[in-house]
C-alpha positions in Angstrom: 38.2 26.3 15.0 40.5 25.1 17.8 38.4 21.8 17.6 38.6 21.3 14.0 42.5 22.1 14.7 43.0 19.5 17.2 40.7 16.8 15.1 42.7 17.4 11.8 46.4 17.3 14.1 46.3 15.3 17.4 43.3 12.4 16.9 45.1 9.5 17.6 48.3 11.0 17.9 50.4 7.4 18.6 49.2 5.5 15.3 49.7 8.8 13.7 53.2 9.5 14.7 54.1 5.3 13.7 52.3 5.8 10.3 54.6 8.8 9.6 57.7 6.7 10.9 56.4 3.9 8.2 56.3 6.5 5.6 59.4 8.0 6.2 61.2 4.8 5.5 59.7 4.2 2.3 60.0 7.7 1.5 63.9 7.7 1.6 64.1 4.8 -1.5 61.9 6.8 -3.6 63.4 9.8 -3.7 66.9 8.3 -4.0 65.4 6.9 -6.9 63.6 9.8 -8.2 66.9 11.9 -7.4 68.8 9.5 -10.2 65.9 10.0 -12.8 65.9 13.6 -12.7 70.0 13.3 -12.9 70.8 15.2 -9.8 72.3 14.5 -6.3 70.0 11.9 -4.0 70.3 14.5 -1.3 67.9 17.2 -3.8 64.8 14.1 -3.6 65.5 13.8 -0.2 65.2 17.3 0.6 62.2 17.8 -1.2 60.4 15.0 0.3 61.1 16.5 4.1 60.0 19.9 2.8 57.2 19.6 0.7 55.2 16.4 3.4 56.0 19.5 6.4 54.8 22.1 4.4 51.7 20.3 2.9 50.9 18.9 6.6 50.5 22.6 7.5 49.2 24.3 4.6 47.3 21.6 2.9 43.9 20.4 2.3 44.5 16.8 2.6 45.0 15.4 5.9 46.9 12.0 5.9 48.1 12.1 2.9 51.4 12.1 1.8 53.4 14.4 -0.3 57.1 14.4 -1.6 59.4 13.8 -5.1 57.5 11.9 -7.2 58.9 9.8 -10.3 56.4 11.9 -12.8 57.7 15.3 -11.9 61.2 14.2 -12.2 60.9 12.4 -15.6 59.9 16.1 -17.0 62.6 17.6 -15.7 65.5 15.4 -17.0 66.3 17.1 -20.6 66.3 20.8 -18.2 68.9 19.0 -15.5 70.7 17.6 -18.9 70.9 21.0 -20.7 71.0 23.8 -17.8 72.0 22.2 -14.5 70.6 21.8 -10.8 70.2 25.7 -10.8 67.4 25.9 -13.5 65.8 22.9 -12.0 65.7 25.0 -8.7 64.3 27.9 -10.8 62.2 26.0 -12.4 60.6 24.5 -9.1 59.7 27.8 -7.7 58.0 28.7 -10.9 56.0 25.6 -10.8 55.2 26.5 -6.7 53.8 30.2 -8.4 51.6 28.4 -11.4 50.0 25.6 -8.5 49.6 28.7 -5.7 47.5 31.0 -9.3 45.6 28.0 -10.2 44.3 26.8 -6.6 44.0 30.2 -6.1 41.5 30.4 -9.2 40.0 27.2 -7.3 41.0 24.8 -10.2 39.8 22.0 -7.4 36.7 22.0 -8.8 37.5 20.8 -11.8 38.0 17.2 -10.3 34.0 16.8 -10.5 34.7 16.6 -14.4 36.4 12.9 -14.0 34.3 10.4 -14.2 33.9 7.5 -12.3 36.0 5.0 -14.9 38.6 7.4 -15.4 39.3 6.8 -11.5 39.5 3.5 -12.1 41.5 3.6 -14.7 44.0 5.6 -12.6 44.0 3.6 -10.0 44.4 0.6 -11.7 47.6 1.8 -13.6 49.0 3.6 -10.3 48.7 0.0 -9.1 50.0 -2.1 -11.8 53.1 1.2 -12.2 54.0 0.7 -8.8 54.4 -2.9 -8.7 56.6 -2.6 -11.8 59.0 -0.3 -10.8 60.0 -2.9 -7.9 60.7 -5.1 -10.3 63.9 -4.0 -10.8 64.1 -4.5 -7.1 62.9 -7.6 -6.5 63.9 -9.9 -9.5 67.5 -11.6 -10.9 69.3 -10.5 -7.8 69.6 -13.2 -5.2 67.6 -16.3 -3.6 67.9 -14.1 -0.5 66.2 -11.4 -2.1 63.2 -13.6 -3.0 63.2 -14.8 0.2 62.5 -11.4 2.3 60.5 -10.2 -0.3 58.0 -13.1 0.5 59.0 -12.8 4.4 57.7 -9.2 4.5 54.4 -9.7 2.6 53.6 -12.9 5.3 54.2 -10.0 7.9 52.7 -7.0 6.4 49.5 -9.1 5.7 49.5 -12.0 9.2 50.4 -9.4 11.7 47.1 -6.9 11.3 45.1 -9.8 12.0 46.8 -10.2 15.2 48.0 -7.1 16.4 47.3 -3.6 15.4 49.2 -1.5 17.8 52.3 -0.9 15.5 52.0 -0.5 11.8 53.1 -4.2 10.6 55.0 -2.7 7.7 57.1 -1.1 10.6 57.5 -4.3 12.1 58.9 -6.0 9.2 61.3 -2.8 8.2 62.5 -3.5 12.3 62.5 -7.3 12.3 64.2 -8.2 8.7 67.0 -5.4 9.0 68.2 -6.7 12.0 67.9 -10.4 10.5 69.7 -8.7 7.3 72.4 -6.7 10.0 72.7 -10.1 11.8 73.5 -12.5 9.0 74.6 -9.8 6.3 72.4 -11.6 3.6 73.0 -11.4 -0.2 70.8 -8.5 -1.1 70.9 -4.7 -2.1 70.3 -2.2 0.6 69.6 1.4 0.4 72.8 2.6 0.5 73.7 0.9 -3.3 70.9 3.7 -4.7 73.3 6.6 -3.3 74.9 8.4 -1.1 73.3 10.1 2.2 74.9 13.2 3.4 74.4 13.9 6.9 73.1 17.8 6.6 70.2 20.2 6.7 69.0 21.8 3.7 69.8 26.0 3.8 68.5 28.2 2.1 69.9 30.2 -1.5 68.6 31.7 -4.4 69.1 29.4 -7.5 72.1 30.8 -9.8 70.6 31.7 -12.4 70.1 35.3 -14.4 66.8 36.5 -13.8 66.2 37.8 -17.2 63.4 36.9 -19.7 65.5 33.9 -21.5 66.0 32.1 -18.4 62.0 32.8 -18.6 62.0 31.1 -21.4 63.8 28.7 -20.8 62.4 27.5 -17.3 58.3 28.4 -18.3 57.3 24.8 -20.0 59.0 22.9 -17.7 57.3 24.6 -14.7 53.8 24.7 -16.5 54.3 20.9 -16.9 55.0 20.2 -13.5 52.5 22.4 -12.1 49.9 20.9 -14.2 51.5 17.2 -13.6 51.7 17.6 -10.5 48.0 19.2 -9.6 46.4 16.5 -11.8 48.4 13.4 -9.3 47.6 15.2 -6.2 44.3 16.3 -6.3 43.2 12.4 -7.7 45.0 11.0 -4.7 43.6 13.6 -2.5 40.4 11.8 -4.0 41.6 8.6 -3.4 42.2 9.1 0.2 38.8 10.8 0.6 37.3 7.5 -0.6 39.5 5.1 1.7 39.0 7.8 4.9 35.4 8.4 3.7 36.2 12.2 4.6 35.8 15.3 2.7 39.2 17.5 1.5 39.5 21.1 0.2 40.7 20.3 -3.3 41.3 24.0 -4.1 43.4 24.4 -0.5 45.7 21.2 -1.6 46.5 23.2 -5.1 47.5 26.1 -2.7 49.6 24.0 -0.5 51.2 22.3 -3.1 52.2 25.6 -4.7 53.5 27.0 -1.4 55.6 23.3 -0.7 57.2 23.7 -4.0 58.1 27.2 -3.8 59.6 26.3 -0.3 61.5 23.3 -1.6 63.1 25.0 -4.7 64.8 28.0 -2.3 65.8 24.9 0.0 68.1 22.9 -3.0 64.5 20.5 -3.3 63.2 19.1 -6.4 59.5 19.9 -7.3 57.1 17.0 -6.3 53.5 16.3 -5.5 51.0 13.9 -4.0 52.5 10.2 -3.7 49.8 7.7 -4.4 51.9 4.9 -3.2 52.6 6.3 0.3 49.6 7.6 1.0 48.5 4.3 1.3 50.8 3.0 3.2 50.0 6.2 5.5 46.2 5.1 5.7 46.7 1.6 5.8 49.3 1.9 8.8 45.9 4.0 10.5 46.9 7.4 9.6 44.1 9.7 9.6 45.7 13.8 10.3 48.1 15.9 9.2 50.6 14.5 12.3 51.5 11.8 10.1 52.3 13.5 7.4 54.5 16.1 9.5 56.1 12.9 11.3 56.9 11.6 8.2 58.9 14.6 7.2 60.3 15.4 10.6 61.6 11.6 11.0 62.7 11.5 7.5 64.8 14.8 7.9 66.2 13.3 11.6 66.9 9.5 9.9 69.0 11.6 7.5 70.9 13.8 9.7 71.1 11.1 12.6 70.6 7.8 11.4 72.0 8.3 8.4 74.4 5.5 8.6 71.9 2.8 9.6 69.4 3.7 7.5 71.6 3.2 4.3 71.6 -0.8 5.8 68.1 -1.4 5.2 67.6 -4.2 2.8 65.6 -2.8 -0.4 63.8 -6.2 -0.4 61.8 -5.1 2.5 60.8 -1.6 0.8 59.9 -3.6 -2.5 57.8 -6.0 -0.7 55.6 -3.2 1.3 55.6 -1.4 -2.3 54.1 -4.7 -3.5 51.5 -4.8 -1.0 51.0 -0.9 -1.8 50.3 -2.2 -5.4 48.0 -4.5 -4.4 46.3 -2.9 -2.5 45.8 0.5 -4.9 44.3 -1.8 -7.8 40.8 -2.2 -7.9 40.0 -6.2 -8.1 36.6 -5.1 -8.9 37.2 -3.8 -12.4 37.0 -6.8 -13.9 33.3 -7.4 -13.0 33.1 -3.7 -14.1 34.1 -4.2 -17.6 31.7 -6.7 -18.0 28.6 -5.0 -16.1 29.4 -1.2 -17.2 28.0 0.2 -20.8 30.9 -0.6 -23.0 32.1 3.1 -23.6 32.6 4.0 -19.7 34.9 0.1 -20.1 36.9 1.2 -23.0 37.7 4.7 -21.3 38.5 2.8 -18.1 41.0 0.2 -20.5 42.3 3.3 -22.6 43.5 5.2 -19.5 44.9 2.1 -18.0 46.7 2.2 -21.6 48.0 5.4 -21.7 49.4 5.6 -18.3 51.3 2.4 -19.2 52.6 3.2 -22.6 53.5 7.0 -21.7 54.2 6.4 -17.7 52.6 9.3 -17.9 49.7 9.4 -15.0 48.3 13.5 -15.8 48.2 12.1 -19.6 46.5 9.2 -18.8 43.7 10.9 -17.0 43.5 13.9 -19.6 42.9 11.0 -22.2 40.4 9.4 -20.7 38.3 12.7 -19.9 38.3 13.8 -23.5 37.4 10.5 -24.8 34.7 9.7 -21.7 33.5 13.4 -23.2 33.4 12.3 -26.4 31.3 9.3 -25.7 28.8 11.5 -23.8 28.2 14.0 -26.3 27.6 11.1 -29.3 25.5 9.7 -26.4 23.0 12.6 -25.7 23.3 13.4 -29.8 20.1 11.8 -30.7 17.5 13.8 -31.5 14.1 12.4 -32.3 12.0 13.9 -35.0 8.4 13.6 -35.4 5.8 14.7 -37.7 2.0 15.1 -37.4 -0.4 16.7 -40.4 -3.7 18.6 -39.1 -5.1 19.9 -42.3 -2.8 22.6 -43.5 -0.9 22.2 -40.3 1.9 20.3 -40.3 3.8 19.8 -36.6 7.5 18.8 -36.0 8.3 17.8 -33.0 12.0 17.5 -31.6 13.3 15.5 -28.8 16.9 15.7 -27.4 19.6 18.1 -26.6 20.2 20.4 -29.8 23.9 21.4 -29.8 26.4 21.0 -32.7 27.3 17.2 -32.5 23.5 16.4 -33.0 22.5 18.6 -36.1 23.3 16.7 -38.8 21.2 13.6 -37.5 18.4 15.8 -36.9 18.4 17.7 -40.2 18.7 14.6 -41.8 15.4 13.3 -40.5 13.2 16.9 -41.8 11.3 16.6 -45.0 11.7 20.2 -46.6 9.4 19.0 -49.4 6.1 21.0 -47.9 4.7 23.6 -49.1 1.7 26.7 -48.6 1.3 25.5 -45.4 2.0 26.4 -41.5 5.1 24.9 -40.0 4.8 24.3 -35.9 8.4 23.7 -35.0 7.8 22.2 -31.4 10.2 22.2 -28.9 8.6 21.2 -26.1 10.8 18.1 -25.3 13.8 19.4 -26.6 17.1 22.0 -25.8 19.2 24.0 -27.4 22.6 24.2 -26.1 24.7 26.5 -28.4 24.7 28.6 -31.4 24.8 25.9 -33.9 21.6 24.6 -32.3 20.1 28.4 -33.3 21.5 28.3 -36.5 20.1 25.0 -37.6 16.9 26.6 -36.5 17.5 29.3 -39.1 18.2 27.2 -41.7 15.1 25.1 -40.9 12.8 28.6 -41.1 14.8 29.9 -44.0 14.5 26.7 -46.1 10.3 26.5 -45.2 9.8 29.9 -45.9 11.5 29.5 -49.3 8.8 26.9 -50.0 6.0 29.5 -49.6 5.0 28.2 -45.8 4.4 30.4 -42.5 6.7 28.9 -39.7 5.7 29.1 -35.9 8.8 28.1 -33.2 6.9 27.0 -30.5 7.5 25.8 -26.5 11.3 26.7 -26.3 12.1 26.7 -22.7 13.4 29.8 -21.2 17.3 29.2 -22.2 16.6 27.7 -25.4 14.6 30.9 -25.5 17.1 33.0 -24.0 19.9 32.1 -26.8 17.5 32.2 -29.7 16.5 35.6 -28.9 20.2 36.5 -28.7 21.9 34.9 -31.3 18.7 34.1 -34.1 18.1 36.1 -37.0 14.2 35.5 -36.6 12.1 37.8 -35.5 8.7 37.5 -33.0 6.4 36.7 -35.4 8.3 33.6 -35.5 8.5 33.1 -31.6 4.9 31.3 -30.0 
């Protein structure tokens, strides 16, 4: 225990700590940003992104990776800021804390083993091609200058590593261009135009808000959608991070310590949030590998707030777009386009599609729900081909069936059965074949019913012992049927 405690917090401690420094920096844009979506005050983002990467350093499943406001929770919660105020957002952010704490409880983590491979893919490669685009806004029509340290980080973020390794190079450019920028007080936007950052602590206080069943009402689909939202972002970027640390993380523990961090958040004056995608790479990519960075993260981002807070506000946005850029890059999978070409053509199209959706919608949980009902529905026309053969021995006369028997394949299997024969014995063999539900054992009624109108004797022969199992449950034969 105390070694699995000390490997998860304190290996590497230095890059950890300057990974979390890295993060905090980029962390303080977004939820500014975030904070103006949802229409409330930038200090709300900013206090959810100290509380929830603390909490979900301590109480989470995923080490290294980084948790805060994100841009999809706050896009649900707009029309309830609009409508209701900040209070019912706070409400509504402790609700969504409860659903996430129920469903890892009920160990919803292992549901991720249900998202196929080019689902991933297509999640990655819209995170990627999301990301990049909302930095346009940051990067283009503003100023030559703007251009200029925009290409000026990404030479530094991508030269220095092959160099030298001891300090995150995103840190070095965040240090080296805002003095150049402080020095020369270059034409371009700095934090400080997305808002205002007040100088305080978050305290606690119960939102104000009458704790009846109409608030209930009121609050219930937005916290469901967060919750859900918010579940479906993290645990795939839990994934993601598994992949790029090759390392194994409790899925069902991150649903818990998501649900705790937002709880915590909304009695703090925080916004919901979740897993962030785009700073989680950063995080790994700056050498991050335990939950120090993401505690250091929150820990520097509260102390740049409270003590700092007046040169942080100076930091050029050019820089923070460019490390988002190379974040971008980074997250999309180059390799997809060898994988359309080599993959079967449905696992491409659900890949495309989810890309698609996620683009059109902006929505990421949507994207990946998509793409698992579709990649589902491709499986199940897949594996609905049964194969039916017939032999004649004298009187005899033998189906066989091959396949999985279930309700998508029974009208292609029907359709291959001859019900012209008659006075003679029926061997219905299932020998190679399944049956997966109670369409399966109806189809096998009709098949008996429909021969023994035609004056034959049926046999149902070689049913494996589930096909067995829910034919002696659910048939209307009896065992003279049954071989």
């Amino acid at each position: 225990m105390v070694e699995k405690l000390k490997h998860e917090w304190f290996n590497q401690p230095g890059k950890n700590i300057l990974a979390g420094i890295v993060v905090a920096l980029a962390l303080i844009p977004e939820a500014i940003a975030f904070s103006i979506i949802a229409g409330v005050d930038p200090m709300v983002g900013l206090y959810a992104s100290f509380i929830i990467a603390v909490v979900t350093a301590i109480v989470g499943g995923r080490p290294a990776m980084i948790s805060g406001a994100t841009g999809a929770v706050a896009l649900l919660v707009t029309p309830l800021v609009k409508d209701y105020g900040v209070e019912y957002l706070l409400a509504a952010t402790i609700l969504m804390g409860v659903i996430q704490l129920v469903l890892g409880l009920l160990k919803v983590g292992r549901l991720m083993k249900f998202i196929p491979h080019s689902v991933m893919i297509g999640f990655v490669n819209a995170l990627g091609i999301m990301i990049f685009m909302s930095q346009i806004e940051h990067i283009f029509g503003i100023s030559i200058s703007t251009y200029i340290y925009v290409i000026v980080t990404l030479l530094i973020v991508y030269i220095i590593p092959k160099f030298f390794k001891a300090i995150p190079a995103p840190l070095i450019a965040i240090i080296v261009l805002t003095a150049l920028y402080m020095y020369t007080g270059s034409d371009v936007r700095t934090v400080g135009d997305l808002g205002n950052i007040k100088q305080a602590l978050p305290h606690f206080l119960i939102p104000n808000v009458p704790f009846n069943l109409e608030t209930l009402q009121i609050i219930f689909p937005y916290s469901l959608s967060m919750a859900i939202v918010g579940l479906v972002e993290s645990l795939l970027t839990a994934k993601i991070v598994d992949d790029a640390t090759d390392t194994y993380s409790s899925k069902n523990r991150e649903s818990r310590g998501q649900g705790i961090a937002n709880m915590i958040t909304g009695l703090f004056g925080g916004m919901g949030g979740c897993a962030m995608i785009g700073q989680s790479v950063i995080n790994v990519k700056s050498g991050a590998n335990s939950r120090l960075s993401t505690f250091s993260a929150g820990v520097v981002l509260i102390f740049m707030i409270i003590v700092l807070g007046g040169l942080v506000v100076q930091i050029p946005m050019p820089i923070l777009a460019g490390i988002m850029v190379m974040v971008s890059i980074g997250t999309f999978d180059w390799n997809s386009f060898k994988y359309i070409q080599k993959a079967p053509k449905t696992d491409a199209v659900v890949m495309i599609l989810t890309v698609i959706i996620v683009l059109m919608t902006h929505n990421l949980a949507l994207g990946v729900v998509v793409g698992v009902i579709f990649s589902a529905l491709f499986f199940a026309t897949k594996i609905s081909k049964v194969e039916v053969t017939s032999e004649k021995f004298g009187k005899t006369n033998r189906l066989s069936f091959k396949g999985q028997i279930f309700f998508v394949s029974i009208d292609s299997m029907m359709d291959q059965i001859s019900f012209n024969i008659e006075n003679s014995i029926i061997e219905l063999n299932f020998n190679n074949a399944h049956l997966w539900d109670d369409s399966a054992v109806d189809a096998i009624d009709t098949m008996v019913r429909k021969f023994e109108e035609k004056n034959n004797i049926v046999h149902v022969e070689k049913l494996n012992s589930d096909s067995r199992k829910i034919v002696s449950e659910l048939s209307k034969l009896n065992e003279n049927h049954l071989n």
